[in-house]
N, C-alpha and C positions, 0 to 999 in steps of 0.2 A: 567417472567424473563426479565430484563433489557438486552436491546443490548446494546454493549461496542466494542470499536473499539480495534483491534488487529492488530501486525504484522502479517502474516498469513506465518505459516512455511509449508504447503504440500503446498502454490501457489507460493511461491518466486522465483525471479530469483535475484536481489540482497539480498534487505535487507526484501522483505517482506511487503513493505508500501503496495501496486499497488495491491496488490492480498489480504493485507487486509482491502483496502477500495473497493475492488472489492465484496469481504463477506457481509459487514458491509450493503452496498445499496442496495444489491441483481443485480449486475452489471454485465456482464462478463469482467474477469480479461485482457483479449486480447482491451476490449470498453477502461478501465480505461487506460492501455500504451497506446495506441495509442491517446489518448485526450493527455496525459504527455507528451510526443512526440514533437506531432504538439505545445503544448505550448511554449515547450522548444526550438523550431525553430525558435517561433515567437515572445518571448519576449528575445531571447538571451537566452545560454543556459546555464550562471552561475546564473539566479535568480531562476529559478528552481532544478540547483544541491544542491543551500542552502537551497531552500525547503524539497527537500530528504535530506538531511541530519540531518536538523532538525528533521524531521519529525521520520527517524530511530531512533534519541535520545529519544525522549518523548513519542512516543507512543510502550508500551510493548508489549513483546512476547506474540504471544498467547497460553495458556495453554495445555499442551498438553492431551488428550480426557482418559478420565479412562474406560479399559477396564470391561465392564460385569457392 
């Protein structure tokens, strides 16, 4: 089966990006914000909320699991 990137809805605390590129790498979700973080300190922190934001646009929800 192919991997495919997802918002991740059991990891989000906003939108879901951080928790489903935390899935997608096999990362812990707490590694991926703290990287986003520190980036966002260190490049200014409106190039990375257009990144989140973008990011929430285009990358879809992830599906939610069929029971059984």
């Amino acid at each position: 089966m192919e991997k495919r990137l997802f918002r991740s809805q059991a990891r989000k605390m906003l939108g879901g990006i951080c928790g489903g590129l935390g899935e997608y790498f096999e990362i812990d979700v707490t590694l991926i914000r703290l990287v986003f973080v520190a980036l966002s300190l260190v490049t200014a922190i409106i190039p990375m909320v257009i990144f989140y934001l973008i990011a929430w646009i285009i990358i879809p929800i992830e599906e939610p699991k069929k029971a059984g």
